[in-house]
C-alpha positions in Angstrom: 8.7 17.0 13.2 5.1 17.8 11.8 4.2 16.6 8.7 2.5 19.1 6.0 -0.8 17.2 4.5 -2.5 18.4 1.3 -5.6 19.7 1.2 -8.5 17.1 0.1 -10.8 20.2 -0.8 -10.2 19.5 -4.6 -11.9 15.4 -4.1 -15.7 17.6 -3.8 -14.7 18.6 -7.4 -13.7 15.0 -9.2 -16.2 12.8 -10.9 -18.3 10.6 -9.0 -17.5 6.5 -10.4 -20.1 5.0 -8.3 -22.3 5.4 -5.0 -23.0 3.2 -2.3 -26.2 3.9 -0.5 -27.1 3.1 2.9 -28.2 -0.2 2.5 -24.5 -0.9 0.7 -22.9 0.8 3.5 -25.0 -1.3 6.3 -24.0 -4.3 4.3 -20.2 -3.5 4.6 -20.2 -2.5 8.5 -22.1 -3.0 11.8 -23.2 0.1 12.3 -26.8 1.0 12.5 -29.1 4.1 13.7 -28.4 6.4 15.9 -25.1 5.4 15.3 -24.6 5.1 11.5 -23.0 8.2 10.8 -22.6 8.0 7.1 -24.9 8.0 4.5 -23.3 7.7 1.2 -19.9 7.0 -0.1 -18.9 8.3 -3.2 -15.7 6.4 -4.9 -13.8 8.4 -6.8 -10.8 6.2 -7.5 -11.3 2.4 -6.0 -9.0 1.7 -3.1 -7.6 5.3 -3.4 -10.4 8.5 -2.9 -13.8 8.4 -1.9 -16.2 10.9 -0.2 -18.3 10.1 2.7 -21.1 12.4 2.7 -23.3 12.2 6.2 -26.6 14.6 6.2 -26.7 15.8 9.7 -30.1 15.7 10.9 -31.4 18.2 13.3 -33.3 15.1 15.0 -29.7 13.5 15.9 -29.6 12.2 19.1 -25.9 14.5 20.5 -27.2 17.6 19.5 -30.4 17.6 22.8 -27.1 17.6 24.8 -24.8 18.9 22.4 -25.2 21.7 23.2 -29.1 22.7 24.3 -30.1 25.9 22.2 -27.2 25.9 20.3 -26.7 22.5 18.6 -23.1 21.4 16.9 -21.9 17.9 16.5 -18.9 16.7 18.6 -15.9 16.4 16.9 -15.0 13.1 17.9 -18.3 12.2 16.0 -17.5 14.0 13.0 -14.3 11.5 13.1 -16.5 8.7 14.0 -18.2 9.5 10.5 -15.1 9.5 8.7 -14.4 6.4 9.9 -17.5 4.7 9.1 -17.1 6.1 5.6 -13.8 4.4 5.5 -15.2 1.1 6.2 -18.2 1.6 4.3 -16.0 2.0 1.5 -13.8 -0.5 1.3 -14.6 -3.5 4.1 -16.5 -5.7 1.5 -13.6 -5.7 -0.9 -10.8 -5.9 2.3 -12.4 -8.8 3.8 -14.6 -11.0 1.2 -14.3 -14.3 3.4 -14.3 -13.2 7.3 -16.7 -10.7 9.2 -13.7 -8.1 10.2 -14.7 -4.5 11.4 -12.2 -1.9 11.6 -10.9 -0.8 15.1 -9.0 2.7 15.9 -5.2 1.9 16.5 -4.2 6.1 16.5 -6.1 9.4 15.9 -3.2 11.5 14.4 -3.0 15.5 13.9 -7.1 15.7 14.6 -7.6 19.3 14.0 -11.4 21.4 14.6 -11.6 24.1 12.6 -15.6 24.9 11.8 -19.1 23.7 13.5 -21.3 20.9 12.3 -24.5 22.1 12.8 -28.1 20.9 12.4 -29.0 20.5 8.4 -25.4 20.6 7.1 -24.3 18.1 4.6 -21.0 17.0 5.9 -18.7 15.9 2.5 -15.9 13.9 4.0 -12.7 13.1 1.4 -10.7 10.5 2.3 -7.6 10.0 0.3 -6.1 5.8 1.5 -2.2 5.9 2.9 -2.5 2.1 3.7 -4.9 -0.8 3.0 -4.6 -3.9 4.5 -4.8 -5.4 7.7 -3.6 -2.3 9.3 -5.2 0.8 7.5 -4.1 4.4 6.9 -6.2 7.3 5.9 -6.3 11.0 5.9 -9.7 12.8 5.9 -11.2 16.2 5.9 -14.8 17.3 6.6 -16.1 20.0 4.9 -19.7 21.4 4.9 -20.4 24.4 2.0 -17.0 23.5 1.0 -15.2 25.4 4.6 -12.8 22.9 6.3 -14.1 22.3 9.4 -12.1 19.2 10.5 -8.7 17.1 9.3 -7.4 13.8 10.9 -5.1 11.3 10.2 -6.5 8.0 11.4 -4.6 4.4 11.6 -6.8 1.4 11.9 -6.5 -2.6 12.5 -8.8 -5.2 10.5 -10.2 -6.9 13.8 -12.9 -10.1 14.4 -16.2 -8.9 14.5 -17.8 -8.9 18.3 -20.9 -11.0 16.7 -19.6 -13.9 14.6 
């Protein structure tokens, strides 16, 4: 049985609370360049809604391969971004005491439904299912306010590789 989500598309419109830059998000998970795919995260409601926003930069390294003269991001890096916005988000609050990173368990219902293209500004909501050790989310990604991908995604707080 297939489960009916609600649309997200109504998060662009609520007011921002706070932003974490890049430095904030950097400081929250390992991730850095070419392979920080977030740029800000916009809270909305703490632990509940944020926005990940990620400005796609025609200088990216996919898109000379993705696809030569006609360059889109890869979906599975558009959910890599909204990922990363998930941790950037909430990792410092989920783990205060231990350096924990969070790892895919399940992609759920991933659905592609526009391009990502050089110069977009990708606004990802993510409205939180589950906190804790094992995390729920569901995300959209949106660029001029079109849907152009959904996913749920389940994730497990695990040890970071470098401590």
């Amino acid at each position: 049985m297939e489960v009916k989500t609600v649309s997200l598309k109504d998060f662009l419109t609520l007011p921002v609370r706070e932003i974490y830059g890049p430095e904030d998000i950097k400081a929250h998970i390992p991730h850095r360049e070419p392979f920080l795919l977030v740029d800000e995260v916009r809270v909305l409601e703490k632990d509940r809604k944020y926005i990940g926003v990620h400005h796609v930069n025609p200088d990216e390294f996919f898109f000379k391969g993705h696809f030569p003269g006609h360059p889109v991001m890869p979906g599975v890096l558009v959910i890599e971004s909204m990922a990363q916005a998930f941790g950037g988000a909430v990792m410092h609050d989920l783990c205060k005491d231990k350096k924990l990173v969070p790892l895919f368990l399940s992609i759920e219902q991933a659905k592609f439904r526009g391009m990502i293209c050089p110069g977009d500004e990708l606004e990802m909501p993510i409205k939180i299912l589950r906190l804790g050790r094992i995390s729920k989310i569901y995300s959209e990604a949106y660029v001029k306010g079109k849907l152009c991908t959904q996913a749920t995604l389940n994730f497990v707080l695990g040890d970071s590789p470098h401590d």
